[in-house]
N, C-alpha and C positions, 0 to 999 in steps of 0.2 A: 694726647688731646685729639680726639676725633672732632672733624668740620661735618660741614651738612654735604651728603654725597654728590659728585660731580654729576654736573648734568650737561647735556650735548652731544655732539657728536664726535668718535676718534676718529683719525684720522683714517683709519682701516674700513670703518665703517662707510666715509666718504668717498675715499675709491673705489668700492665696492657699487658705493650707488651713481656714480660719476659711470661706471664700467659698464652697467647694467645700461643707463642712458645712452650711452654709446653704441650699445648692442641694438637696442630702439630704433634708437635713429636711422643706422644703419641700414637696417631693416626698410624702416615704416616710409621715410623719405623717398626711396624707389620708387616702392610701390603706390604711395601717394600720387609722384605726378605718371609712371603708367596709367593710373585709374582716372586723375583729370585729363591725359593724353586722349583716354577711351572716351570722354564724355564730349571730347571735341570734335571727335572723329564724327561719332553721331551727328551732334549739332550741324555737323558739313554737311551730312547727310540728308538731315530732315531738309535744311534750308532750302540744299537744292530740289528735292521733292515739291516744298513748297512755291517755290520762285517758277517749277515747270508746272504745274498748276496755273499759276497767273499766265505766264507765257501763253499757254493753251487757247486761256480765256480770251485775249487780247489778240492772238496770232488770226483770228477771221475778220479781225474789226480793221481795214486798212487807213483809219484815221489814226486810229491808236497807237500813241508813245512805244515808242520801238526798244524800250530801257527799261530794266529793273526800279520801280518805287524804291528810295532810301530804305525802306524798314525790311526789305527783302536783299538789298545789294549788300550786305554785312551779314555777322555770325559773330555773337550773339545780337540782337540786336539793340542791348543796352549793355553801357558796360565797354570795358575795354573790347575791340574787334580782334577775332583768329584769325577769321577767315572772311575775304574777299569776293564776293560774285559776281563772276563778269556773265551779260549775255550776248553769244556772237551767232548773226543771223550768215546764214549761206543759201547762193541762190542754186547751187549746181552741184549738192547731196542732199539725199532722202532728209524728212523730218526738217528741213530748214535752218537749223537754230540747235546750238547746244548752249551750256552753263557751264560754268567752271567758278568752282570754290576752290582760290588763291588763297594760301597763308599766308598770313601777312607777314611782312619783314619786321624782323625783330622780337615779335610774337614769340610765342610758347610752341607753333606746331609749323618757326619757320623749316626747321631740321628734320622732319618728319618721314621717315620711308616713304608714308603713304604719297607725299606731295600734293598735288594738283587734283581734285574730282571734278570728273566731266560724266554728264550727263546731257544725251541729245536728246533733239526731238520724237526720236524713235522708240525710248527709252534704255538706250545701250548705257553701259557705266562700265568707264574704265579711268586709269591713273593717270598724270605725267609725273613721273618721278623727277626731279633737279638732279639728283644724284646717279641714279639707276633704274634699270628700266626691269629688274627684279623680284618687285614688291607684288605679293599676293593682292590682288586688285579684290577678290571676294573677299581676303580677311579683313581688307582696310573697310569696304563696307557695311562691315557688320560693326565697327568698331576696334576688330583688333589688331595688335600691330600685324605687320607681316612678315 
């Protein structure tokens, strides 16, 4: 007496695609937050660009708030924050004033080689690293790690 044939999956079949998933993952998860890693690194970048922009503006006006506007002191600026921008004014080196985009504690880029981006008034860019003072300072600017 023949039945109607089996349908579904064997069990050989399912580890095979359980195996194959795993290979995936493996994979794709890396390189997933590498590539969101790369799009923060930017983000620090542009910001600061843009916050020493305003700064500019503002730096001949001696009435003028001496602070970062909310919508430039953060990274992104909606949305959970990565990155933190402090602005620190000096009266006794060149350029006046740098920027520094802080990862935020907790965040996704608190661990980050690249750390710390400073940008002064001169237009110099370099890192502070929390950890090491090793980090390719040009790769971290372009985005990549270092």
């Amino acid at each position: 007496m023949e039945g109607p044939p089996a349908s579904g999956f064997s069990l050989l079949e399912l580890i095979v695609a359980l195996a194959m998933m795993a290979v995936l993952a493996a994979y794709g998860v890396p390189t997933y937050v590498a590539y969101a890693a790369r799009g923060h690194r930017v983000d620090a970048v542009v910001a600061l660009h843009q916050a020493a922009q305003h700064v500019s503006a503002i730096a001949a006006d001696p009435t003028a708030r001496r602070a970062l506007p909310a919508d430039l002191a953060r990274t992104p600026a909606h949305g959970r924050a990565v990155y933190r921008l402090e602005l620190v004014w000096f009266n006794d080196r060149g350029g006046n004033y740098e920027i520094q985009a802080i990862p935020v504690e907790g965040g996704p880029m608190a661990g980050d080689a690249c750390g710390t981006y400073v940008l002064d008034g001169l237009g110099a860019r370099s890192n502070r690293m929390a950890r090491t003072e090793s980090a390719n300072a040009h790769a971290c600017w372009l985005g990549r790690p270092p």
